[in-house]
C-alpha positions in Angstrom: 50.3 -37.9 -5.6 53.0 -35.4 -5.9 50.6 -32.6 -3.6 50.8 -35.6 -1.1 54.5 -35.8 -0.8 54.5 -32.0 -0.9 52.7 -32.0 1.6 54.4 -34.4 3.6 57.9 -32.6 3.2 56.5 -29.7 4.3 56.3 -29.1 8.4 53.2 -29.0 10.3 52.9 -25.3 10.3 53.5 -24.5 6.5 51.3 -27.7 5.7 48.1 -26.1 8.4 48.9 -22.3 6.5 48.1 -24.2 2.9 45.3 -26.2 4.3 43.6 -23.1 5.6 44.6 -20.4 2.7 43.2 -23.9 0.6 39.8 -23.7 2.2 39.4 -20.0 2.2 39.9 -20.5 -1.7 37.4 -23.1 -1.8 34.9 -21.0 0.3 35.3 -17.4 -1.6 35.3 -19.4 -4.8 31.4 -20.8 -3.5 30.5 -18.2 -2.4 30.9 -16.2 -5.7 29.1 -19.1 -7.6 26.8 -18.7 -5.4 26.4 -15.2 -5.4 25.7 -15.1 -9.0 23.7 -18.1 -9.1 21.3 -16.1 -6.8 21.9 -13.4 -9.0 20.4 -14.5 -12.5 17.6 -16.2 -10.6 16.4 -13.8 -8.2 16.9 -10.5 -10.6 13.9 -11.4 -12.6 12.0 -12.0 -10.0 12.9 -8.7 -8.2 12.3 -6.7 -11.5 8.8 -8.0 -11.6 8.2 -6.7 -8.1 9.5 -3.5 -9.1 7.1 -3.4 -11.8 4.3 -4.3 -9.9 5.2 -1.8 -6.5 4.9 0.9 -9.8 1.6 -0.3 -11.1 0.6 -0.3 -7.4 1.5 2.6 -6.7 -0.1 3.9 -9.5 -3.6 2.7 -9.0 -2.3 4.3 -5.3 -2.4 7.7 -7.0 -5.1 7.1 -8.9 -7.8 6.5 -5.6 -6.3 8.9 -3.9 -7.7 11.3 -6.6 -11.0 9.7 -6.3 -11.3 9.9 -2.3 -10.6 13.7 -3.4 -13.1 14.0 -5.9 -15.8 11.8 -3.1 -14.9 13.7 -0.6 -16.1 16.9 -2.6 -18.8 15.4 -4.0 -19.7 14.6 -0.5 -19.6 18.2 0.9 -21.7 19.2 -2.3 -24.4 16.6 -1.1 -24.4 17.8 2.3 -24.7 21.4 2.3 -27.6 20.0 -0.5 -29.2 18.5 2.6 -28.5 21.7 4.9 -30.6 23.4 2.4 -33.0 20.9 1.8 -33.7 20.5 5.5 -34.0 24.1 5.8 -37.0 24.3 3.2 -38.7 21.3 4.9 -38.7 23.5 8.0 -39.9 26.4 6.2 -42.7 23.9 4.1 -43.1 22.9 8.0 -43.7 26.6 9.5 -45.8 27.4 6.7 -47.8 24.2 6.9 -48.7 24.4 10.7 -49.7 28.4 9.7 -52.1 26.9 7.5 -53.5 24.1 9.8 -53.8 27.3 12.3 -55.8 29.4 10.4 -58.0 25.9 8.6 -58.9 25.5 12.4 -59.8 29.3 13.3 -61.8 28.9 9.8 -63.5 25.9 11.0 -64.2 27.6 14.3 -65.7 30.5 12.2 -67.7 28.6 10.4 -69.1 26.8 13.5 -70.3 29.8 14.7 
């Protein structure tokens, strides 16, 4: 009752100037509860994600290592094939040799 009459003796001007400097006290007061409401919950929460980003970026690492050791395994394999492909063309030169000289043979033999 008394802020009332305080109020009321005051003039317009003074009374607006504690109205508003009332409110902004009322807001910044809100918006620190606020502020660490959000806080406690949301800390948790963000720690966890840390957490997880690491362990991500972990198992990151960790394939990154095996699309090394692929890849190498990979070149291994195909100069394996190079050579392999190489014989089956020698085994494939000798072969037709050998079907060359069956046939003069045969011819031979014929004869």
């Amino acid at each position: 009752m008394k802020s009332l009459l305080l109020i009321s003796a005051m003039s317009v001007t003074a009374a607006t100037v504690l109205i508003i400097v009332l409110l902004i006290v009322a807001g910044l007061i809100g918006y620190i509860t606020a502020w660490f409401y959000a806080k406690s919950i949301y800390t948790p929460v963000i720690k966890g994600l840390e957490e997880d980003k690491a362990q991500l970026n972990r198992e990151v690492s960790m394939l990154k290592e095996d699309i090394v050791k692929l890849n190498g395994r990979i070149d291994n394999l195909n100069a394996r094939i190079e050579e392999l492909d190489k014989e089956i063309a020698e085994a494939e030169k000798i072969i037709a040799e050998k079907e060359t000289k069956i046939m003069e043979l045969t011819k031979k033999v014929k004869a």
